[in-house]
C-alpha positions as CSV (number, residue, x, y, z in Angstrom):
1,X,-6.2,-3.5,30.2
2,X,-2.7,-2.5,29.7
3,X,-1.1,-1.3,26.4
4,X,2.5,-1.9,25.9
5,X,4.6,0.5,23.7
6,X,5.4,-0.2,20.8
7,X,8.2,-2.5,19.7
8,X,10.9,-2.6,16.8
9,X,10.2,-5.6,14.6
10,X,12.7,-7.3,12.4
11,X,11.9,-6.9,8.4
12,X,12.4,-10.7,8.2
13,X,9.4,-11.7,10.6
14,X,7.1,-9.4,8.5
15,X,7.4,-11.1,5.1
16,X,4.7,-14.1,4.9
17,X,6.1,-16.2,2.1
18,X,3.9,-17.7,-0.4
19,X,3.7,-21.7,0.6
20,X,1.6,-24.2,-0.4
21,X,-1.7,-24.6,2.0
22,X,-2.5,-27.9,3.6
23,X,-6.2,-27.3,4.6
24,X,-9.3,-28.9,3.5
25,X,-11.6,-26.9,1.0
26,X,-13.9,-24.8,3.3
27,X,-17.9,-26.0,2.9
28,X,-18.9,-23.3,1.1
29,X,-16.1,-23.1,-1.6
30,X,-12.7,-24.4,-2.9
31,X,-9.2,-23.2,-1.2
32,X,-6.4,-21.7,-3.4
33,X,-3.9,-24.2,-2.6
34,X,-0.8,-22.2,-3.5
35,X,0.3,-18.8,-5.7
36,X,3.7,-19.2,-7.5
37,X,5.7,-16.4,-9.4
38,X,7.6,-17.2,-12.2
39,X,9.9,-14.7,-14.4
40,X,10.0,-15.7,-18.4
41,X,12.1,-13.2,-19.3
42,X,12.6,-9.7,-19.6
43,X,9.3,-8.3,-20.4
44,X,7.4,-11.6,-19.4
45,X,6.1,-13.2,-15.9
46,X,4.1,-15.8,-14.9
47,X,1.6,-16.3,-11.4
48,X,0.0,-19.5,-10.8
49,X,-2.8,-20.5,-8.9
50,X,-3.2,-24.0,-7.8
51,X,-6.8,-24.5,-6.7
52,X,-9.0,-27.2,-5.2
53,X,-11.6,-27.1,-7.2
54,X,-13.1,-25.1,-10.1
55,X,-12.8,-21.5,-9.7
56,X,-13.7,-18.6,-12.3
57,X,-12.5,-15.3,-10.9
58,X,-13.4,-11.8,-11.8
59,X,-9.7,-10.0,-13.4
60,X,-9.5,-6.5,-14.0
61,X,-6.7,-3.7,-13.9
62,X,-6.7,-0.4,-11.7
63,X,-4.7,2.1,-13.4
64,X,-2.9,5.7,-12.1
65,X,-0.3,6.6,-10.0
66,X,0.0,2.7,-8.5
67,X,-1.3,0.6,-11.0
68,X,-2.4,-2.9,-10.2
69,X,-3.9,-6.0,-11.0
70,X,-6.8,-7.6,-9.3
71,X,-8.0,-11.0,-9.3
72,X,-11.7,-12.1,-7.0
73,X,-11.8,-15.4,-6.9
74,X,-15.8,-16.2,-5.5
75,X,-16.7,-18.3,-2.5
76,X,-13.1,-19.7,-1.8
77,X,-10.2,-19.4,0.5
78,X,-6.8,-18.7,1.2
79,X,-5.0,-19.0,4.4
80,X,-1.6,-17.3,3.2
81,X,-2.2,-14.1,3.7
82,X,-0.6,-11.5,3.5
83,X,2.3,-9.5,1.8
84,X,5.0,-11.1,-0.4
85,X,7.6,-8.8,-2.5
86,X,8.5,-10.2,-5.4
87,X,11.8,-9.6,-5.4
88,X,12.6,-10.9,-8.7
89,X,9.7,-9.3,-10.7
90,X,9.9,-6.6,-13.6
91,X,6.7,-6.1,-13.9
92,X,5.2,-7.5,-10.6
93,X,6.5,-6.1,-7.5
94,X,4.3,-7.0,-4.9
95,X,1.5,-9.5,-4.4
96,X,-1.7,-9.0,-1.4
97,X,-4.0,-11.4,-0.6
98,X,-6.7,-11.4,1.8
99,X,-10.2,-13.5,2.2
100,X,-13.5,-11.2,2.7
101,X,-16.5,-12.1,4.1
102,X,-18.9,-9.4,3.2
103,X,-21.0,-8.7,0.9
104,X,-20.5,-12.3,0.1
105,X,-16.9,-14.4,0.8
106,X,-14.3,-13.9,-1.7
107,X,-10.4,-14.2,-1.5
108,X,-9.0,-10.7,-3.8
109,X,-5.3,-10.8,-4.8
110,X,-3.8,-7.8,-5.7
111,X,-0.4,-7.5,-7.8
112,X,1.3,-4.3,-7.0
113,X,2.9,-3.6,-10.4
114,X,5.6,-0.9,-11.9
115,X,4.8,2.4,-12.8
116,X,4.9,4.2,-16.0
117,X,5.4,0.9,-17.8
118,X,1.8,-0.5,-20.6
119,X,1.4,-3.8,-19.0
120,X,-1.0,-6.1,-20.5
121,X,-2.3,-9.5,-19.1
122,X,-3.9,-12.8,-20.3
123,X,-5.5,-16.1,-18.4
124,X,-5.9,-19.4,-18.9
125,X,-7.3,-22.2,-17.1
126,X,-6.6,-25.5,-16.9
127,X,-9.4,-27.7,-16.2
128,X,-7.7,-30.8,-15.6
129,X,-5.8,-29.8,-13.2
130,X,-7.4,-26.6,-11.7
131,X,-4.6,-25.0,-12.5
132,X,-4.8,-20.4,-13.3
133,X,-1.5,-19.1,-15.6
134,X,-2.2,-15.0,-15.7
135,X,0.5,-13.8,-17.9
136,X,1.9,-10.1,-17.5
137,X,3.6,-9.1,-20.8
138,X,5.2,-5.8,-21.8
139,X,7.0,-4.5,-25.5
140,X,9.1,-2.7,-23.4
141,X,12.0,-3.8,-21.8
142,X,12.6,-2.6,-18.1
143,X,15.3,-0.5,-17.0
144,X,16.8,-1.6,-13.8
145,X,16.8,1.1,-10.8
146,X,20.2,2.3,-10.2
147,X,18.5,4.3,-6.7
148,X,20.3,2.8,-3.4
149,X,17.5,0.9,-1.5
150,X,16.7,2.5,2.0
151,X,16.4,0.4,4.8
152,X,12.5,0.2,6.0
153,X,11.7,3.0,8.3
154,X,10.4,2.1,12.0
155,X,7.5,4.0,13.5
156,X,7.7,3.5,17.1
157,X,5.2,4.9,19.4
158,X,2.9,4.4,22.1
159,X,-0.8,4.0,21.4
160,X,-1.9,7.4,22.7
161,X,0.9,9.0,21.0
162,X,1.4,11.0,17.4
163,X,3.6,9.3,14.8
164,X,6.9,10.4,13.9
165,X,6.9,12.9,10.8
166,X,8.3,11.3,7.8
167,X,12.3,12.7,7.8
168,X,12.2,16.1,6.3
169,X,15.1,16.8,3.5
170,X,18.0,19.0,3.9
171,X,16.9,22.7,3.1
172,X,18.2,24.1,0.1
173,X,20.5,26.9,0.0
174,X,19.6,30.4,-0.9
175,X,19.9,31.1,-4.0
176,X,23.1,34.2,-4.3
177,X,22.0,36.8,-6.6
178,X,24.1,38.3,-9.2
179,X,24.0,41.6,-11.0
180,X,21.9,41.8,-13.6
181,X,23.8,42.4,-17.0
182,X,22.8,43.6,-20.2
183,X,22.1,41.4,-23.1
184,X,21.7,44.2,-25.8
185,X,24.4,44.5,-27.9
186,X,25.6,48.5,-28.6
187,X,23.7,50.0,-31.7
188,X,25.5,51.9,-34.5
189,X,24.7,55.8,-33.7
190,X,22.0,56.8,-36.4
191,X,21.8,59.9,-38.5
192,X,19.2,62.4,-37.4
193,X,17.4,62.5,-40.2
194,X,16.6,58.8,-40.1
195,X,13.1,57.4,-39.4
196,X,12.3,56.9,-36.0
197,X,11.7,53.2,-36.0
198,X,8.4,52.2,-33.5
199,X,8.9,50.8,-30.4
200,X,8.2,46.7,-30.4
201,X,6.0,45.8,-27.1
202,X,6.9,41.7,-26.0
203,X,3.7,39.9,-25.5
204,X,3.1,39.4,-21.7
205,X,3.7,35.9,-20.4
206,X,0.8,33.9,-19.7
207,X,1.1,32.9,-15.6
208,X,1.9,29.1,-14.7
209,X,-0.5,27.3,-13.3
210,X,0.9,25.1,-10.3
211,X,0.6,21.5,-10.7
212,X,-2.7,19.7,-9.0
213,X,-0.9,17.6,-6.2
214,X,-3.3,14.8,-5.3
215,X,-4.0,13.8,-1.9
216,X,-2.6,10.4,-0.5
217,X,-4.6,7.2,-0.9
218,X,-5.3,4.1,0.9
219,X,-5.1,1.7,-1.5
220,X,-6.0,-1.7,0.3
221,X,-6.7,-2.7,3.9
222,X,-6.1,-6.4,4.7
223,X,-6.2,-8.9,8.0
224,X,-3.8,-11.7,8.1
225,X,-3.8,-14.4,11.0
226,X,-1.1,-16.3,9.6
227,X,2.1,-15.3,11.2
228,X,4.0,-16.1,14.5
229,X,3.9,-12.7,15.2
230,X,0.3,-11.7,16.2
231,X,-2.8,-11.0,13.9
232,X,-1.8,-8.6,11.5
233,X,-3.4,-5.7,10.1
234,X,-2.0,-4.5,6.4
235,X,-2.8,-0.8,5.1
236,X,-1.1,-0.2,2.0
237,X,-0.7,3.3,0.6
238,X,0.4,5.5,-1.8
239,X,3.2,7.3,0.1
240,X,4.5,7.7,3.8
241,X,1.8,8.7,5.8
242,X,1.5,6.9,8.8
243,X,-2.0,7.3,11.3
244,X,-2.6,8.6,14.7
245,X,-3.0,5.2,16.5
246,X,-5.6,5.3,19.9
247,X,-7.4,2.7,21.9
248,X,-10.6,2.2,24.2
249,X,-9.8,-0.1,26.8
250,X,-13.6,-1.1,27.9
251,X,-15.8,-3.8,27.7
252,X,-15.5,-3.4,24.0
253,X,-12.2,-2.7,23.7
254,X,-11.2,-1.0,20.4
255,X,-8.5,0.4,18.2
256,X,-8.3,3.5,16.4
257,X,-6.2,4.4,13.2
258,X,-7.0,8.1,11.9
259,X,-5.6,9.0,9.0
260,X,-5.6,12.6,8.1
261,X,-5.6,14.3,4.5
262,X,-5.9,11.4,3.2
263,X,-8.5,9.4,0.5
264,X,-9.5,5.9,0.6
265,X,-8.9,4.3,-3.4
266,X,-11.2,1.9,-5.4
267,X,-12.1,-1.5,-4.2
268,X,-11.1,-1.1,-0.4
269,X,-13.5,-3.2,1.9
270,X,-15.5,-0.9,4.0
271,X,-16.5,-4.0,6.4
272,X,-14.2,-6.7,7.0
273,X,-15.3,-9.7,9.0
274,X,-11.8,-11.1,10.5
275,X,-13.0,-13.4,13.0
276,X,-9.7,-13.7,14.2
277,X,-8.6,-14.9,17.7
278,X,-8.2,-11.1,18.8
279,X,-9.6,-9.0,15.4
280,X,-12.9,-9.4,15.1
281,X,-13.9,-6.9,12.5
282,X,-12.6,-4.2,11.0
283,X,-14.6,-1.0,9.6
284,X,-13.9,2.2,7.7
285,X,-15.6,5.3,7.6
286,X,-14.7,8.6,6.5
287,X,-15.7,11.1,9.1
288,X,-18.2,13.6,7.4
289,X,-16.6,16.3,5.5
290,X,-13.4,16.4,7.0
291,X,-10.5,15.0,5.7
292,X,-9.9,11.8,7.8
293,X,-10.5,8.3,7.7
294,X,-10.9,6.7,10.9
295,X,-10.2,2.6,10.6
296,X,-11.7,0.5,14.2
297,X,-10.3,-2.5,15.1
298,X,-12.7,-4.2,17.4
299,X,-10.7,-6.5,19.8
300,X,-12.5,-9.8,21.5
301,X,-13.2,-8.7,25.0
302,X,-11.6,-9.4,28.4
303,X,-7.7,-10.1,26.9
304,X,-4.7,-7.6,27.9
305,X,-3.7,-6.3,24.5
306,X,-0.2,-5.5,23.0
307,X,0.3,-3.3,19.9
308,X,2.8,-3.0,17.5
309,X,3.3,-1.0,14.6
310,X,5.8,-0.7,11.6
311,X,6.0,1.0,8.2
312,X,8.3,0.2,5.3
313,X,8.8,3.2,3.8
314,X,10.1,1.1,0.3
315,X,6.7,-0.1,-0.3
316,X,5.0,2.2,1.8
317,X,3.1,-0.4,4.2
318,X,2.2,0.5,7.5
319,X,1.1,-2.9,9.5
320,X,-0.7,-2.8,12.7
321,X,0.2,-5.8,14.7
322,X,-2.2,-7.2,17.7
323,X,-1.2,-9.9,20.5
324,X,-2.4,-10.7,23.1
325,X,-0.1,-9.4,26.6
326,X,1.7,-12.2,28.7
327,X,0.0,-12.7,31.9
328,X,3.3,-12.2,33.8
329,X,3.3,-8.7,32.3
330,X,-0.4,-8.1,33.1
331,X,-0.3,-5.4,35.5
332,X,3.2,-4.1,35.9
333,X,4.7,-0.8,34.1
334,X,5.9,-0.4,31.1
């Protein structure tokens, strides 16, 4: 098996948009037919779910750093996978989806929402037309970012080799020092027979404690089969930090993604059954008591594989990509 290195992708071929679905319900369960976004106003949006059937999904809120919204719908499916920014949204600025088979099949949809912002939400379903409204509402009204966008940053690397470190600032300059100067102003000279007055000792300053800087955190893992490009594999995280990608290239050919320093957050699937043309499962362990987490693709056997990787630094998505290699390539060097 040969590994190829790994290409540039465009931004444009990475964004799955949210279409309506024209597949059957699966045998076991309804399908979510489509997810819509809709802005009401300035401190109100919309999501709608069109479903096949009736559906009553589990809703509850993760809060912190990346707050989000999380919606389990039981025993149904979704073929849209994937990411979609919601480039309009005020309150919503992402939205995952992804089906998962264990410990029992369930498609979760996660709504990647702003920070620092109380955002409540309500439901309501419509039973005549298997229709879900989730309303996100706020009192306050959002301040729009005046911060230049940066385009998405590329990490392009072979399989065996160590990702580019995140670009490191300019280093500040040295502070100059200046003379120290005295902020007493002169006193009057005193008679000698005054009263000594007693000298006034300043309390000592209590010592700063540093601020508690938390470690980065996967926040969802995610397998999408949907686009043109190859099966996809979606970590999102908390902030640039991008793994150590290998590969065994044996009878059970497998991939490798170590990330280091890092935490895994609530609600990411340990075990996910992909089933996919080349992604079988995917698995997630953290290795012992050291600080990595070690995430194995394992590939179908006997196929030529070719990886690609790339992170958007805006929303801080790294996507592993997997396809299978062109049999004209089979064999010759990179």
């Amino acid at each position: 098996m040969k590994w190829m290195p790994f290409l540039l992708i465009a931004v444009i071929g990475m964004i799955v948009s949210l279409l309506p679905i024209n597949r059957v319900a699966a045998a076991t369960g309804a399908v979510i037919e489509s997810i819509s976004h809709t802005v009401i106003s300035a401190t109100e949006e919309r999501l709608t779910f069109k479903l096949s059937g009736p559906v009553e999904p589990k809703i509850f809120t993760i809060k912190g750093d990346n707050p989000r919204l999380v919606l389990d719908f039981p025993n149904i499916s979704y073929a849209g996978k994937g990411v979609t920014p919601l480039a309009d949204g005020k309150l919503a600025t992402n939205l995952r989806a992804a089906l998962h088979q264990t410990p029992e099949q369930k498609t979760r949809v996660v709504v990647d929402l702003v920070k620092d912002m109380q955002i409540r939400h309500t439901s309501d379903y419509s039973a005549t037309d298997n229709i879900l409204s989730v309303i996100l509402a706020t009192d306050a009204v959002p301040q729009p970012s005046t911060e230049a966008l940066a385009p998405p940053v590329v990490v392009k690397q072979d399989a065996e080799t160590v990702p580019e470190k995140a670009p490191e600032s300019a280093a500040a300059k040295p502070v100059e020092k200046l003379p120290a100067s005295s902020v007493v102003p002169p006193q009057a000279e005193k008679p000698s027979d005054a009263p000594e007055t007693p000298a006034v000792t300043a309390p000592a300053a209590k010592a700063t404690v540093p601020p508690k800087v938390e470690k980065p955190q996967i926040l969802d893992i995610s397998f999408d089969d949907s686009s043109k490009k190859g099966e996809m594999v979606l970590f999102h995280l908390t902030a640039f930090h991008p793994p150590t990608v290998s590969a065994v290239e044996k009878d059970n050919p497998r991939v490798f993604c170590d990330f280091t320093g890092m935490d895994l957050g609530k609600g990411v699937e340990e075990n996910i059954v992909a089933k996919g043309k080349y992604v079988e499962r995917i698995t997630t362990v953290k290795q012992g008591k050291s600080e990595k987490i070690r995430v194995t693709l394992n590939l179908t056997p006997k196929r030529d594989y070719d990886l690609q990787q790339v992170f958007f630094k805006n929303d801080n998505l790294f996507v592993l990509i997997v396809n299978e290699l062109p049999k004209e390539k089979v064999g010759k060097n990179p």
